[in-house]
N, C-alpha and C positions, 0 to 999 in steps of 0.2 A: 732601401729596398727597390729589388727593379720589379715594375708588374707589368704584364704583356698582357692588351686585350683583346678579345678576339668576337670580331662581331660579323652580321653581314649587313648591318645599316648602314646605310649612306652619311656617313658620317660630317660630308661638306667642310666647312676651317671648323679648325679647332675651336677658333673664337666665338663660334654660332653656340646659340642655348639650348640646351635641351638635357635629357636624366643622364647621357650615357657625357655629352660634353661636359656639363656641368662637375658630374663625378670623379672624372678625368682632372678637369682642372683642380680640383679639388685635393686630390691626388698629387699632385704638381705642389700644388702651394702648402701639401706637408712635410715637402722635402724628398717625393720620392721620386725615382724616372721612372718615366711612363712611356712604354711602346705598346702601338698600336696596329692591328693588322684588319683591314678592312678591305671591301672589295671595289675594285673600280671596271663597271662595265664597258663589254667590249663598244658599245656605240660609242663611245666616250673617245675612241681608236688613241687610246692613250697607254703606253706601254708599263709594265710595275715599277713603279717608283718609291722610294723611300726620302722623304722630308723631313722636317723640322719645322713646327707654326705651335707659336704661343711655350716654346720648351716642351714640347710633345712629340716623339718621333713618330711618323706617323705612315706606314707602310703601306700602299694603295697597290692592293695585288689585280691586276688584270683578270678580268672573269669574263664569263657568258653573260648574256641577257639575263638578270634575275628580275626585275620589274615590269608591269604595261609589256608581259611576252602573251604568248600562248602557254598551257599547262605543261603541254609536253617540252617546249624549252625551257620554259621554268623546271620543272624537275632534275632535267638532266645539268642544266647549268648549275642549280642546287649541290647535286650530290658530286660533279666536280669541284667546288669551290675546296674541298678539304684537301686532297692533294696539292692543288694551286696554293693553297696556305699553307702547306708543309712546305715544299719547296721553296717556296719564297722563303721563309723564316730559316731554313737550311742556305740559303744561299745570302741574304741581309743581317740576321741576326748568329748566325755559326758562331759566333767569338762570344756570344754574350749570352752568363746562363741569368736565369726569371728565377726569382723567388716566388713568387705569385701570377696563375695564370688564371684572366677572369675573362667571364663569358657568358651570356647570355642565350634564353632564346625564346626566339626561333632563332637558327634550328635547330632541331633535336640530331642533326648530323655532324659534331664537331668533335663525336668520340674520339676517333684517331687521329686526328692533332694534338688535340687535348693530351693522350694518353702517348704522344711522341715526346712533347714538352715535357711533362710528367717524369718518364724513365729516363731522357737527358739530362736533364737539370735537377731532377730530385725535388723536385718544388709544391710547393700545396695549389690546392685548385678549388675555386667557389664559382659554383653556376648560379646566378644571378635570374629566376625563373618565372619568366614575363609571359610565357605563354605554354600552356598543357596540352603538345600535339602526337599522337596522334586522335585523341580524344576529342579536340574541337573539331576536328574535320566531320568526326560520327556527327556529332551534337548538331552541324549544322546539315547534314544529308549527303557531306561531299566525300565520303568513304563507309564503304561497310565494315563494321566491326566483326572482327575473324577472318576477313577477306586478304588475299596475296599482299597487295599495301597495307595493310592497316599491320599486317603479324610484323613487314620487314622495318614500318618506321618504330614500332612499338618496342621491338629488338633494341632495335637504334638508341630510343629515348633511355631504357633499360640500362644500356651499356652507359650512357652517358651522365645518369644519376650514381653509377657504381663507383666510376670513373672521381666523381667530385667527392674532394673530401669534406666540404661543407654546399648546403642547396639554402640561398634565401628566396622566402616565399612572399609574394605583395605583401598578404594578408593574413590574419587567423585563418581564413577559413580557407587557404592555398595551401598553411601547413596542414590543418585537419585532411583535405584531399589528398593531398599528396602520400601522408604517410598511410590511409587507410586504403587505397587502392597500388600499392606498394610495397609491401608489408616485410620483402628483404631489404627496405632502406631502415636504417637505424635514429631511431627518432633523433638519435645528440648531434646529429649532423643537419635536419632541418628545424631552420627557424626563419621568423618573420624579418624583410630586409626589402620597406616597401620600396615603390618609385617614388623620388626624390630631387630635387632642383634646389639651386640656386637662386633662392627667391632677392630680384629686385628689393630698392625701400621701399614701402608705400605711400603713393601719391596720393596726396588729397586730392580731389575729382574736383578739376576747373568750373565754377556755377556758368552756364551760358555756354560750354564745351560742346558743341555738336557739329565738328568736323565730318563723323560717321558721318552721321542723320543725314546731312548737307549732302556727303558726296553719294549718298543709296536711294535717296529721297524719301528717306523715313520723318515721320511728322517729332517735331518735339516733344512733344508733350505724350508721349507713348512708353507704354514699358516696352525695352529692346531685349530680347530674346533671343543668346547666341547658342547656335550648333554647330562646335568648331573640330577640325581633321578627318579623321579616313571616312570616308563616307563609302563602308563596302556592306557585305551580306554580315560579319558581326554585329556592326551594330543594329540591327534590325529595324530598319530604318521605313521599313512598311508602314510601324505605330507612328513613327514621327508625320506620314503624309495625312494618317486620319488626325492627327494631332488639328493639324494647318487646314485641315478642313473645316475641323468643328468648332474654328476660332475664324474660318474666313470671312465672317463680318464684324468683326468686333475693329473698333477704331482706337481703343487702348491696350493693344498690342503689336507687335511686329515682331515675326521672326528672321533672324537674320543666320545663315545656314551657308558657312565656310568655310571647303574640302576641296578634296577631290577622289575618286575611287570607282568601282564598281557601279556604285549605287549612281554616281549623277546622273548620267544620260536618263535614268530610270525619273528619278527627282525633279529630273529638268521638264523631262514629259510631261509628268503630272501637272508642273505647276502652270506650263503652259497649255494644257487643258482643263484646265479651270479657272474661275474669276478669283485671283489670291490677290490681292490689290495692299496686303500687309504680309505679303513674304518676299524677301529675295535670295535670290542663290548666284553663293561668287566663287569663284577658282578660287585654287590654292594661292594665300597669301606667304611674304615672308616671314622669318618670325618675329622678327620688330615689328611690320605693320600689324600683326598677328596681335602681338603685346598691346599695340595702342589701341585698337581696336575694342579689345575687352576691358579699356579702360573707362569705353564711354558705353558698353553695356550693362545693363540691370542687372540679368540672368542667365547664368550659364546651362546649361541641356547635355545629360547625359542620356546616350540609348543602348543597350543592348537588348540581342536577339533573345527571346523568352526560351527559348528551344535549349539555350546552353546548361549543361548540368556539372560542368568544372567553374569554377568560381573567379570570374574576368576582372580585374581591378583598372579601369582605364586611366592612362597618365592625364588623360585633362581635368581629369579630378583636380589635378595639384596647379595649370594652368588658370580653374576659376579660381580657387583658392588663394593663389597670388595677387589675382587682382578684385579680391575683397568683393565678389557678388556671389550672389546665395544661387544655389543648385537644386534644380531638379531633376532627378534623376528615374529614369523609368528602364528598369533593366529585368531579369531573369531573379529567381527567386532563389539560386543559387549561391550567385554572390553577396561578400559582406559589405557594398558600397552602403545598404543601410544604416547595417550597424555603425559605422564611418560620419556619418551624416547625421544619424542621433547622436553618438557621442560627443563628436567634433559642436552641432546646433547650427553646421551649415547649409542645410538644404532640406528637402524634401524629398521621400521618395514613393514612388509606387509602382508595383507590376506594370509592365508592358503589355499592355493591350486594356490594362484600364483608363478609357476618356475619361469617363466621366471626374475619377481622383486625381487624371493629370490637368482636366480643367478645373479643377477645382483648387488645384496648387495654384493656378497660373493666376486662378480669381483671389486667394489669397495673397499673394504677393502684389498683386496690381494694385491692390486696395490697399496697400499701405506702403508706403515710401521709406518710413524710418524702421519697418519690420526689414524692408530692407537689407539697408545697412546695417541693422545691428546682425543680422544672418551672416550677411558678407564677414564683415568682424571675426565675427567668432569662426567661420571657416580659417579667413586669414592666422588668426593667433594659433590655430590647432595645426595646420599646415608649417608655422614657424617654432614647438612645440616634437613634431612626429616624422615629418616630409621635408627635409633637408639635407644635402650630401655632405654637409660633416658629421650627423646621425650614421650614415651609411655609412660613411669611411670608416668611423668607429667601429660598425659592426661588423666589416668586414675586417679589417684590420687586428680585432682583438685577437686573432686565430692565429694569429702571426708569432706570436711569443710562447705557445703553448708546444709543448715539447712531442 
């Protein structure tokens, strides 16, 4: 089977981890070819090229600035990437038809590629549906619903749910939204097809391991508290600074808060206007250091913005999960990370904007070491169990034989 994927993330080698590499590989080691059409931006001054890394062909089309721009070239470099990715695939792939084209998003702009591959090749198509836009834009204040943008990207999203002949959704509660604010999509087409990786073995934790502690100058004997990726206006990351307030004298904690985005400079301000003597904030790391790092942490931290009323599943869910420490998570009442966290017995959770039940998580876990672990655990096992891309390959894949 040949399946061609079509993303706008920065995909980096092949060989790096992550849900869309991991799946990819995945893919690869079942036997199938896999091309790939990603973007490569113009600062890069690198002209479209087509590769081959790890048995993966992997097509880096030439685009605009689409990250760290201003709005307006973001937008416009956005809504050019899809002709850029027709043509390129017209002029690299012409000889070769797709049995399967898969795709993600953001963005909700990849109708008319999609539906070029589609009518050339005849081939089935499953959107892979990571984020609900133009609805998060309302959710966070950055479009008006019914306004000129909100009807043209909505159109858009529309055309591109019509478009797939199957939509997998993180979560339960992605499919419930989806189909009840939807209502000409046909339930037999969505279903649940969460974010997934290729989990590492698990290491047993080194006794006396404190490389971190050592290079951030966190005390040993402290519970370490990470808050790891985008650090933008989703995740609502406001709660997180009263969070690190209303622990800023405790001496058995430390938070440690590991991104980049939107929010830093904002992050960065606060903590250096205040006395946080058990917080620090670091740039983005690789994702091997990335890896090792949450190996010698306690507790992973999830936040989302209380405001969202589409249902957000963040991929670091399955990041602490791999490396077996239990979760707190403080999100919108929206999403089913909850439910996830009870079922799974990996973490905690409570509303965003309550202290008082996120300190109260944070004093429950401090106080015990083998609650712990055993949390961790059971994340770990549910995550090897639900969140794995041979689950995904399966389920996407079962569509493939049906007539």
């Amino acid at each position: 089977m040949r399946v061609l994927f079509l993303t706008m993330a920065d995909m980096g080698s092949m060989s790096n981890r992550g849900i869309y590499t991991d799946l990819l590989r995945e893919f690869r080691d079942r036997g199938e070819e896999v091309y790939v059409v990603c973007p490569s931006e113009r600062r890069r001054k690198k002209p479209t090229e087509l590769v081959t890394e790890d048995g993966i062909n992997v097509l880096r089309v030439r685009t605009g600035n689409l990250i760290k721009v201003g709005v307006i070239e973001k937008v416009i470099a956005t809504l050019l990437v899809e002709h850029q990715f027709t043509s390129a695939i017209v002029k690299f792939f012409g000889d070769i038809t797709f049995d399967l084209v898969l795709y993600s998003t953001p963005p909700v702009t990849f109708d008319r590629v999609v539906r070029f591959i589609k009518r050339r090749d005849k081939c089935k198509s499953y959107l892979m549906l990571k984020d609900i836009f133009p609805q998060n834009a309302v959710d966070l204040g950055m479009m008006s619903k019914g306004g000129l943008a909100w009807r043209y990207f909505r159109k858009r999203e529309q055309r591109l749910y019509s478009l797939s002949d199957h939509i997998g959704c993180m979560s339960p509660a992605n499919v419930r939204y989806l189909l009840a604010h939807n209502p000409s999509i046909s339930s037999d087409k969505v279903e649940e097809c969460p974010n997934s990786i290729d989990p590492l073995p698990l290491r047993a934790r080194v006794g006396g391991s404190c490389a971190v502690r050592d290079a951030y100058g966190i005390a040993h004997d402290c519970m370490l508290l990470v808050f790891g990726g985008n650090l933008g206006v989703p995740q609502g990351l406001g709660f997180l600074l009263e969070v690190v307030d209303a622990c800023r004298n405790r001496e058995d904690v430390f938070f440690l808060i590991v991104g980049s985005g939107t929010e830093y400079s904002r992050i960065d301000s606060h903590l250096r206007s205040g006395l946080h003597a058990n917080v620090r904030l670091v740039s983005s790391l690789p994702k091997e250091q990335y890896d090792a790092l949450l190996e010698e942490c306690d507790v992973g931290l999830i936040f989302l913005d209380p405001r969202f009323s589409i249902p957000n599943f963040p991929a670091r869910l399955t990041a602490y999960m791999e490396a077996a420490i239990p979760i707190i998570a403080a999100t919108d009442s929206s999403t089913d990370i909850r439910e996830a966290l009870n079922d799974s017995g990996g973490g905690i959770w409570v509303l965003n904007g309550d202290v008082d039940g996120f300190v109260a998580a944070v004093d429950r876990f401090s106080a015990d070491s083998k609650l712990r672990e055993d949390v961790g655990r059971r994340g770990r096992l549910y995550l090897e169990d639900h969140y794995t891309v041979g689950r995904t390959y399966e389920i996407v894949t079962s569509h493939m034989t049906a007539t």
